[in-house]
C-alpha positions in Angstrom: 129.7 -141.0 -26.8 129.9 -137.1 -28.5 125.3 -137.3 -28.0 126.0 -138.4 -24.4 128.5 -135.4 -23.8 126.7 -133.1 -25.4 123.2 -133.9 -22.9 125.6 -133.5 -20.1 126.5 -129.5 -21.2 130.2 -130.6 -21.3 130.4 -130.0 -25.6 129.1 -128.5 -28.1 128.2 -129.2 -32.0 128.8 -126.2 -34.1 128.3 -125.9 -37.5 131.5 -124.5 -39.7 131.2 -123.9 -43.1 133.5 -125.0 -45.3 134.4 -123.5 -48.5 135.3 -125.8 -51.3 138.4 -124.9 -53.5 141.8 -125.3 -54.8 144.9 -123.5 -54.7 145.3 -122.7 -58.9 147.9 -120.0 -57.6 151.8 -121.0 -58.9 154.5 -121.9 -56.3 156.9 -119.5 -57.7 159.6 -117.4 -56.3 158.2 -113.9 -54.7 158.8 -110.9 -56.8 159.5 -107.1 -56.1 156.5 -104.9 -56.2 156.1 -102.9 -59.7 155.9 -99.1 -60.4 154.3 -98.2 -63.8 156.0 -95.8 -66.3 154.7 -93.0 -67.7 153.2 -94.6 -70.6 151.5 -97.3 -68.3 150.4 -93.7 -65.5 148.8 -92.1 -68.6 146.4 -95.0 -69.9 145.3 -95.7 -65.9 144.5 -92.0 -65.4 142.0 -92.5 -68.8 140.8 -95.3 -67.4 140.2 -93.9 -63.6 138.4 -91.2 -65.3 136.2 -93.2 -66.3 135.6 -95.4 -63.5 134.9 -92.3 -61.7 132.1 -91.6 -64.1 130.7 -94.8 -63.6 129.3 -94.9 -67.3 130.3 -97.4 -69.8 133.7 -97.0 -70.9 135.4 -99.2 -73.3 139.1 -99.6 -73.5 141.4 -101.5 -75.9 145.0 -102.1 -74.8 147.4 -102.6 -77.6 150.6 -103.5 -75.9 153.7 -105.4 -77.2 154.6 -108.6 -75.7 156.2 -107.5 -71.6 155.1 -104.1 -72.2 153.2 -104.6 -67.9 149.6 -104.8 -69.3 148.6 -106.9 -66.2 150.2 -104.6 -64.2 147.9 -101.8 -65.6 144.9 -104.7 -64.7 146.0 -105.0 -61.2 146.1 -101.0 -60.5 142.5 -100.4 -62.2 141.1 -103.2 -60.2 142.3 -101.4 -56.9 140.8 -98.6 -57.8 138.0 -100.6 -59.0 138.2 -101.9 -55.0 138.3 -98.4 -53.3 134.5 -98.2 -54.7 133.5 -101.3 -53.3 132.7 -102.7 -56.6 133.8 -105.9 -58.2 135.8 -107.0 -61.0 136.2 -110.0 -63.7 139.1 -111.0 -65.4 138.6 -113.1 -68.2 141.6 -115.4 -69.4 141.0 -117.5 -72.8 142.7 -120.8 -71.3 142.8 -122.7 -68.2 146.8 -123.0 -68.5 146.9 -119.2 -68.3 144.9 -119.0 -65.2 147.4 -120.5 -62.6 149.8 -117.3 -63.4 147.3 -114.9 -63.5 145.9 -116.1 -60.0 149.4 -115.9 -58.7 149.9 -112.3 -60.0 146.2 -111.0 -58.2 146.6 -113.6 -55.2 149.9 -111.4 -54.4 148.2 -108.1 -54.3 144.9 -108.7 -53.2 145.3 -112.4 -51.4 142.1 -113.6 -50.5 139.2 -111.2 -52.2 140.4 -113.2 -55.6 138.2 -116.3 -56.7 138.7 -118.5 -59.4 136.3 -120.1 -62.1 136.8 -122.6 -64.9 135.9 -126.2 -66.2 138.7 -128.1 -64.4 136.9 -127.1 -61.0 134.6 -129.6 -59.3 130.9 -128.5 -58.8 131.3 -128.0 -55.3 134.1 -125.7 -56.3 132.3 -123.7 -59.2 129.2 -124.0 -56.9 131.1 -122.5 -53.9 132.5 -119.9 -55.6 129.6 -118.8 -57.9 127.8 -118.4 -54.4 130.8 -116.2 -52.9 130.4 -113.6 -55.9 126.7 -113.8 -56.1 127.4 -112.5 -52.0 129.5 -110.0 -52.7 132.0 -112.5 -50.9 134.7 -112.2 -53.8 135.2 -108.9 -55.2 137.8 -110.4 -58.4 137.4 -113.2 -59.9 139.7 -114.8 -62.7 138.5 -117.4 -64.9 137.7 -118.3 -68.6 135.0 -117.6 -70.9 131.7 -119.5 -69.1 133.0 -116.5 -66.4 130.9 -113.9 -67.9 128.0 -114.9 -66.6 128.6 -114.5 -62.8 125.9 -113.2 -60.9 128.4 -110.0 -60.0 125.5 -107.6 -57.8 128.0 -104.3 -57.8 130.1 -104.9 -60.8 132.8 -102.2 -61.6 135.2 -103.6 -64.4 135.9 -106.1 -66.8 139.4 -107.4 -68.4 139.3 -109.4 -71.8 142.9 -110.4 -71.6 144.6 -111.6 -74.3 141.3 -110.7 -76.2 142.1 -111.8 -79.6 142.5 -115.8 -78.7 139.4 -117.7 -80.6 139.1 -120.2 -77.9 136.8 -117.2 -76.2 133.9 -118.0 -78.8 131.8 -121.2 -78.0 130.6 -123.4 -81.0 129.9 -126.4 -79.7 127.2 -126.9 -77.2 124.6 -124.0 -77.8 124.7 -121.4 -76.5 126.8 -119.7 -78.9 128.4 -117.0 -77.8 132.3 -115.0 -78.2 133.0 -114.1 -74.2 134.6 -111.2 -75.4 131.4 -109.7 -77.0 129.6 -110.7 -74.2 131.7 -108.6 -71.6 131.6 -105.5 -73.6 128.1 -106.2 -73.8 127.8 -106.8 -70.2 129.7 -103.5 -69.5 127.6 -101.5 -70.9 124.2 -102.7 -69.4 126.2 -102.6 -66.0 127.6 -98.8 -66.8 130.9 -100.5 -66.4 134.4 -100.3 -67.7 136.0 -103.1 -69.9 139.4 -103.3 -70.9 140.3 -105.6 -74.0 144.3 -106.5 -74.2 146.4 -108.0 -76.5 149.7 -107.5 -77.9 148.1 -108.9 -81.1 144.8 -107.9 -81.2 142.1 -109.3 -83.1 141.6 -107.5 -86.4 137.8 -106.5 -85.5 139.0 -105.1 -82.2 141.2 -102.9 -83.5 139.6 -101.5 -86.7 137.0 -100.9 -83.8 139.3 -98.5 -82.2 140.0 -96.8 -85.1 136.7 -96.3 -86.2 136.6 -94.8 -82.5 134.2 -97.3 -80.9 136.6 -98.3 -78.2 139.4 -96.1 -76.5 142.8 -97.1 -78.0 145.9 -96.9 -75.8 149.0 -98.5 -76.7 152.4 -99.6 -75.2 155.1 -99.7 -77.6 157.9 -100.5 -75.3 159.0 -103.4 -72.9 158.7 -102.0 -69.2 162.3 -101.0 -68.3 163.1 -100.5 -71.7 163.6 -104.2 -72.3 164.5 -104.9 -76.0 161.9 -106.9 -78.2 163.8 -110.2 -78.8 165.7 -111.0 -82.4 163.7 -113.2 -84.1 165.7 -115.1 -87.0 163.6 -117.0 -90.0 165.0 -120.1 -91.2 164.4 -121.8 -94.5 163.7 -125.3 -93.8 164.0 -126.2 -97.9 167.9 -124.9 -97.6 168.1 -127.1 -94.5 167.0 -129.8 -96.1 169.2 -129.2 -99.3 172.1 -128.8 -96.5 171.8 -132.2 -95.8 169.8 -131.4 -92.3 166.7 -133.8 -91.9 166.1 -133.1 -88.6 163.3 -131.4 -87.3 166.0 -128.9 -85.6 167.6 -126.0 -87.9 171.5 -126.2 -87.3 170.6 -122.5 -86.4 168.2 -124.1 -83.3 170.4 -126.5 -82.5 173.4 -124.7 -81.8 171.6 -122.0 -79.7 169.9 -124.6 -77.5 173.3 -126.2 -76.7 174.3 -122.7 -75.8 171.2 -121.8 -73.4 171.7 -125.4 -72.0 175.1 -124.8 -70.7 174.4 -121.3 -69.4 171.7 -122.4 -67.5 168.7 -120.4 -69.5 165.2 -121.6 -70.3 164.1 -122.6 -73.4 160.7 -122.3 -74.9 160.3 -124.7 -78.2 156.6 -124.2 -80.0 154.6 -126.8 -82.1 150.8 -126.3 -82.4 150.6 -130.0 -83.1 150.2 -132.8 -80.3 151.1 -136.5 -80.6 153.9 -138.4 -82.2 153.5 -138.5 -86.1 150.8 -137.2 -88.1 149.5 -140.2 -89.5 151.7 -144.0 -90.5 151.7 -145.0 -93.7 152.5 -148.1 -95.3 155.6 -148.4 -96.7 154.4 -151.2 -99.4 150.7 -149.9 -100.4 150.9 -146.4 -98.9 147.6 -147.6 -97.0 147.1 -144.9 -93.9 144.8 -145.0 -91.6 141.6 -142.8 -90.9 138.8 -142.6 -87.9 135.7 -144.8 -89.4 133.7 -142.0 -87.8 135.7 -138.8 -89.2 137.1 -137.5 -92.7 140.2 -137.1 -90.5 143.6 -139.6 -90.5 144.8 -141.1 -87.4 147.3 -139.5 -85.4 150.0 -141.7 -83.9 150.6 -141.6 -80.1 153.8 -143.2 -79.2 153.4 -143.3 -75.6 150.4 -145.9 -75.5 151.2 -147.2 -79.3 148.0 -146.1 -80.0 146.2 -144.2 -82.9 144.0 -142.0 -81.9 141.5 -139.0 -83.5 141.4 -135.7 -82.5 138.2 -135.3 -83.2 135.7 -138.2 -81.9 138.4 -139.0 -79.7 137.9 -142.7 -81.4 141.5 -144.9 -80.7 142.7 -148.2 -81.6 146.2 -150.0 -81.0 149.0 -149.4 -83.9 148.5 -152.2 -85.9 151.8 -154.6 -86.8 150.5 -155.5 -89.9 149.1 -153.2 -92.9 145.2 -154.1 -92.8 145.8 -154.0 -96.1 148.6 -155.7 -97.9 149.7 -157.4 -94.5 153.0 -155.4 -94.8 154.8 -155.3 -91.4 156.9 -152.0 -92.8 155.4 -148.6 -91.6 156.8 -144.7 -91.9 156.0 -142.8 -89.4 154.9 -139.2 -90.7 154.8 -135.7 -89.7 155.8 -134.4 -86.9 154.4 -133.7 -82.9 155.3 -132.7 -79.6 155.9 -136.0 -78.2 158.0 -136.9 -81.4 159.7 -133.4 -80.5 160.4 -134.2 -76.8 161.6 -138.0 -78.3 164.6 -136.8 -80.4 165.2 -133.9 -78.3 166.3 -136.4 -75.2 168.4 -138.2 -78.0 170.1 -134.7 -79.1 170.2 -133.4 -75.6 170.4 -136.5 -73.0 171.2 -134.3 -69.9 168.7 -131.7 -70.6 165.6 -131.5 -68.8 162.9 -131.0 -70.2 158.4 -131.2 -69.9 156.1 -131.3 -72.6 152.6 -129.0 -72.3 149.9 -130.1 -74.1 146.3 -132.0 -73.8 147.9 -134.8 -73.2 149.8 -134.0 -70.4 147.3 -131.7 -68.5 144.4 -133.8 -68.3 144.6 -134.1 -65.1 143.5 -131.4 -62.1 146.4 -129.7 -61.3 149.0 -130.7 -64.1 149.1 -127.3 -65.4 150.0 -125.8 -62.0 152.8 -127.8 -61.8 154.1 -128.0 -64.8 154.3 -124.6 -64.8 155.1 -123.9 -61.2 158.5 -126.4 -61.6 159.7 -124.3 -65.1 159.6 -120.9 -63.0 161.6 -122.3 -60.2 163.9 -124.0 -62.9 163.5 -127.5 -61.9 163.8 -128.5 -65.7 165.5 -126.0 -68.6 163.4 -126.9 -72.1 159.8 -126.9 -72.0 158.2 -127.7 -75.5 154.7 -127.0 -76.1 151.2 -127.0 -78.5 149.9 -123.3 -78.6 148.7 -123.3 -74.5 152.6 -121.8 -74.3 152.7 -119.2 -76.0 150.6 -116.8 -74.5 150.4 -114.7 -71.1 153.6 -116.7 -69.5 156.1 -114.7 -68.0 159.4 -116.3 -67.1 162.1 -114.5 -67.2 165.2 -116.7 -67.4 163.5 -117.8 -71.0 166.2 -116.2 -73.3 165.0 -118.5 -76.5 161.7 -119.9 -78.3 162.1 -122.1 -81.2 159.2 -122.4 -83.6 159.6 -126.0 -85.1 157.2 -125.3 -87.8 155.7 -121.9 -88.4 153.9 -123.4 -91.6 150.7 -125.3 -90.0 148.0 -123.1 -90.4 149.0 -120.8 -92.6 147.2 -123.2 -95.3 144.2 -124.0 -93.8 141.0 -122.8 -95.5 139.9 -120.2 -93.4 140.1 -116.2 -94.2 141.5 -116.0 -90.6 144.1 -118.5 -91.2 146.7 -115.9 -91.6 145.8 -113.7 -88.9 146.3 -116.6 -86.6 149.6 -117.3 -87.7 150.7 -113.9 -87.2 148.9 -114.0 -84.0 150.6 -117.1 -82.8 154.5 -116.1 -84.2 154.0 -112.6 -82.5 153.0 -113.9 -78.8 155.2 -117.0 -78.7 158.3 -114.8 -79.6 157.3 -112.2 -76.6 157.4 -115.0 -74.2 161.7 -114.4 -74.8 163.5 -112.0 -73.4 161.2 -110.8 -70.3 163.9 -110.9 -67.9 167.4 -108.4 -67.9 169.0 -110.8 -70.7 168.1 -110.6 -74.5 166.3 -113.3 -76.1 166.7 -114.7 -79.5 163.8 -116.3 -81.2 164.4 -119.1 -84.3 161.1 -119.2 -86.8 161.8 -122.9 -88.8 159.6 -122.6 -92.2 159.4 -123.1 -95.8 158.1 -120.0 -96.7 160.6 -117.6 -95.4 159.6 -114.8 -97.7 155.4 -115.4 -96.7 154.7 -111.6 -95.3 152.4 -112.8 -92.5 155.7 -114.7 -91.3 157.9 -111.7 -92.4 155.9 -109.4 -90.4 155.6 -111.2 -86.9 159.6 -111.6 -87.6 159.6 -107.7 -87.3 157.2 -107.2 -84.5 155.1 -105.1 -87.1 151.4 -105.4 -86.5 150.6 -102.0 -87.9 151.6 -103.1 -91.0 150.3 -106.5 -91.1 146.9 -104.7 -89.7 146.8 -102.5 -92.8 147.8 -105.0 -95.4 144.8 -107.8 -94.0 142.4 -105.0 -93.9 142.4 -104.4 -97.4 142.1 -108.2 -98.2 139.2 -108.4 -96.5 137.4 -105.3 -97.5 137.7 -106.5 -101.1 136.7 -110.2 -99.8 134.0 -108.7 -98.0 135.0 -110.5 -94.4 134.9 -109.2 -91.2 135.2 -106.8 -89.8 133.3 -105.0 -92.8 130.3 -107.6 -92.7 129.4 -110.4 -90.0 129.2 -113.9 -91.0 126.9 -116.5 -90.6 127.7 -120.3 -91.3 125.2 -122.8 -91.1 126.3 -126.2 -91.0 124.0 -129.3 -91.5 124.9 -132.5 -90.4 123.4 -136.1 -91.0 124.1 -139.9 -91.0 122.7 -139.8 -94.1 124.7 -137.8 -96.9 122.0 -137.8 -99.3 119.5 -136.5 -97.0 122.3 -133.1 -95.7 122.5 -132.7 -99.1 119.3 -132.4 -100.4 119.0 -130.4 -97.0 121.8 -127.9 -97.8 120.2 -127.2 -101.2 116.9 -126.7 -99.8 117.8 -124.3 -97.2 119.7 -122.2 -99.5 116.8 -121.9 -101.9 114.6 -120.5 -99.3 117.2 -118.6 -97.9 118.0 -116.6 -101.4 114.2 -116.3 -102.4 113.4 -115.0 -98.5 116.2 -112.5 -98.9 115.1 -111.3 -102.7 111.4 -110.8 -101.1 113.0 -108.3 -98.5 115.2 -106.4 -101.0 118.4 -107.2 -99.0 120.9 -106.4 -102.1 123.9 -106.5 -100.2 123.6 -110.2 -98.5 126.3 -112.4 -100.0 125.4 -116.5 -99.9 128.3 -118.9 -100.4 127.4 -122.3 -101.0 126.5 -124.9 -100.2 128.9 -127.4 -100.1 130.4 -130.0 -98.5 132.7 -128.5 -95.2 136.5 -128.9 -94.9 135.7 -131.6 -92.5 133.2 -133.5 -94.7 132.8 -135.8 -91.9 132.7 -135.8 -87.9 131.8 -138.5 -85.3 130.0 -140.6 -88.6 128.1 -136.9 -89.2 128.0 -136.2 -92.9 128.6 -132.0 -93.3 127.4 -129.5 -95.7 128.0 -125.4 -94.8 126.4 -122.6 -96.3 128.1 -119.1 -95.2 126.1 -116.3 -95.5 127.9 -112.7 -95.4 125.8 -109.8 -94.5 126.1 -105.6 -92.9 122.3 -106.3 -91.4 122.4 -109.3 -88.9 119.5 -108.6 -87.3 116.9 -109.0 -90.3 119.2 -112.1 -91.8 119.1 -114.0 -88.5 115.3 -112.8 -88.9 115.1 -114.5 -91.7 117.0 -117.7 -91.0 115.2 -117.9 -87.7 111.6 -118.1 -89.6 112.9 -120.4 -92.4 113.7 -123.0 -89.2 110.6 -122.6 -87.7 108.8 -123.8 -90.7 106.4 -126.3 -90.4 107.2 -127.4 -94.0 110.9 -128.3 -92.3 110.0 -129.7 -89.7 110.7 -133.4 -91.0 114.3 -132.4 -92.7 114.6 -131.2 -89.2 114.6 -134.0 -87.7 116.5 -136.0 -90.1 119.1 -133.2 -90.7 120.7 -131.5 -87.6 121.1 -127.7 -88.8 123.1 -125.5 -86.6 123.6 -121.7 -87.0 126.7 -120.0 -86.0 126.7 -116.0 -86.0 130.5 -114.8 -86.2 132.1 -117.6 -86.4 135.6 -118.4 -85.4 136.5 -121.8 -87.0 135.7 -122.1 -90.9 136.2 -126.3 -90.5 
């Protein structure tokens, strides 16, 4: 036996550690190395000054879409490297992580770690230890990322720092990962570097008021063009006789990438089959018992499911209600999308990114690792596409619908949109041919849509501003939106109103004349996972006293049974208004 050898001096037993993780990098063709341009020389010589310095230093990249801000990452970070300090990258989703891994993995190979959800514990254990050692001196992951125990940290990147998917609601703690790293910069005397080609609207008016350093890339590296965008009107479409969910417009120029060979990009920030199925005899549709929210249909597993509670049920045959056997199927998704897209285009090849379809370890790698080595030519997607990819044989992106959020009742709601148009379009066009992009909407004279058709954030900056400075939203007071929640609507209620008496009379008795209280009233989702909703939103210039106050009124003993009855959460900056 291996004991007996081992008495007899003939073996050994050695202990080898073994480090737990996963390749996230893409298998993509290699690419040349990269030189900056000027512009790109002149904002890394501000930030090596700084660096040098070794104080606090705040930066805010405002690049248009391909303009090389990674590149200007990668060539702080060695600088960062030459110190022997470390640096965090922060990504806002998992599906962007696989690229940027590829990108740092190819200049600095193995000093780059990796941390996000889809990990195991081993993995996130493993790797959390390796930083904590000084092991890995970069490491790439999403939001939780920010608190790695970095001992000699140099520099942090926000990238793409205006996606909301970067704040936390939902479990406490509550926190915006980009604050947090600015934050965390500063106690550490560090650099951070926020980029975005659309950045978030706080960001920037915090560069302006001189806050952060501003330094901008208005031009594609190698002088690539920005790509045309075209707006459609879907109402003429319609009138044209054109019910399908692709513009003739669309239609013809996906034909024509399709038989040059090109890549096609084609956007829908919906997932599923059909928004909801309604009868055709009663008009009965069906809603989660649990959620103020109707079912979405999932054609795959004939299943209706809610996006929400994540409740599901079969598609029934019959209407529950009339016993009708004769269903319409409404609205539109990306599996409905990638359905009639085979039946317009039966040799294409094509992949569908979304939830559904990355659910499991790995699927974004390849998924995205088979589109960059053109092993399928149409790759439609939920809003996980249209940020941070860079493929360059993508010539066009077609927005099925550019009209999904833009009515949604949030302030932000049109800031998003802009956001969304503006960085899906920049995913065309990256390589040496042109791109074309196709924006599908009924509102083709909106000006948020106008605007991201013209690759004009300035002016859509300016225009947003002043709506919100005579709304009184951020970034010219901070928010506050407490929500209650209960089984029992009468009890939120009576909770809601409660709570906002207090609150009014506490903020009278410490003469804060410029706190605004909205409310309350029921929330846009009225009803989550069989939790009744009420909000209050509170707008205010002096957080700390308001949270103060809201901090004391929850602490009251007199609350104490509401408390328990009545869930009450408190969200400071909020990024979803539902």
């Amino acid at each position: 036996s291996l004991k007996g050898l081992e008495k007899t001096g003939l073996i050994e037993f050695v202990s080898v550690e073994k480090i737990r993780e996963s390749d996230w990098a893409l298998d993509l063709p290699e690419t040349r190395p990269v030189s900056l341009n000027e512009d790109q020389e002149e904002i890394l010589e501000n930030i090596k000054e700084a660096l040098d310095k070794q104080v606090y230093s705040p930066f805010l990249i405002h690049g248009v879409t391909g303009s090389g801000k990674t590149q200007v990452y990668i060539e702080a970070i060695r600088e960062v490297l030459k110190d022997g300090k470390q640096a965090l990258i922060l990504v806002p989703e998992i599906s962007l992580t696989s690229q940027i891994i590829s990108r740092f993995k190819a200049n600095f190979g193995e000093k780059v770690g990796c941390l996000h959800s889809r990990m195991s514990a081993g993995e996130r254990f493993d790797t959390w230890r390796r930083v904590r050692n000084g092991e890995l001196p970069v490491v790439v992951g999403a939001r939780s990322a920010v608190f790695s125990p970095f001992q000699n940290l140099g520099l942090i990147v926000v990238d793409e720092e205006h996606v909301p998917s970067y704040k936390q609601d939902d479990p406490a703690p509550r926190y915006n990962a980009r604050d947090v790293a600015v934050m965390r910069a500063k106690l550490n005397d560090a650099a951070v570097i926020l980029g975005s080609a659309t950045p978030g609207l706080e960001s920037y008016h915090n560069a302006q008021q001189g806050k952060y350093v501003l330094c901008q890339l208005k031009e594609r590296v190698e002088k690539q063009k920005l790509p045309h965008v075209k707006v459609v009107d879907l109402a003429q479409e319609r009138k044209n006789g054109n019910m399908s969910f692709l513009s003739s417009d669309l239609s013809s120029l996906l034909q024509d990438r399709m038989d040059k060979g090109e890549q096609v990009l084609l956007f829908l920030n919906r997932r599923g089959f059909s928004t909801f199925v309604k009868c055709q005899d009663c008009g009965y549709v069906e809603k989660c018992p649990r959620c103020d929210i109707t079912l979405t249909f999932h054609r795959t597993d004939f299943s209706l499911r809610c996006h929400y509670c994540n409740y599901q049920k079969k598609a029934p045959d019959l209407c529950p209600k009339c016993e009708s056997y004769r269903f319409t199927y409404r609205g539109a998704g990306t599996q409905k999308i990638e359905e009639e897209l085979k039946k317009s285009f039966p040799k294409a090849l094509m992949e569908r990114m979304d939830l559904d379809t990355t659910l499991k370890k790995g699927a974004h790698k390849r998924l995205l690792s088979d589109f960059g080595r053109k092993k399928f030519g149409i790759l439609v997607g939920t809003q996980m596409i249209t940020k941070g990819l860079d493929f360059p044989d993508v010539t066009l992106v077609g927005v099925i619908s550019a009209d999904l959020g833009l009515d949604l009742p949030d302030f932000r709601s049109k800031e998003r949109t802009f956001q969304l148009l503006a960085q899906v379009a920049g995913r065309a066009g990256r390589g040496k041919r042109e791109g074309e992009v196709v924006v599908q909407t009924y509102y083709p004279k909106e000006w948020t849509i106008k605007l991201a058709a013209s690759h004009d954030f300035e002016k859509f900056y300016r225009k947003e501003l002043e709506q919100r400075e005579e709304l009184g939203y951020p970034p010219f007071n901070h928010l506050i939106l407490v929500v209650f929640s209960s089984k029992s609507l009468r009890r939120v209620t009576a909770c809601a109103q409660s709570f906002s008496s207090v609150l009014e009379r506490s903020v009278k008795s410490v003469k804060q004349k410029s706190v605004g209280i909205l409310g309350p009233a029921p929330a846009p989702l009225s009803k989550i996972k069989n939790q009744h909703r009420w909000q209050l939103l509170v707008k205010t210039k002096n957080i700390i006293t308001v949270t103060s106050l809201i901090r004391k009124i929850l602490e009251d003993e007199k609350n104490a049974k509401k408390k328990k009855e009545v869930r009450i959460t408190v969200n400071v900056d909020p990024m979803d208004m539902l």
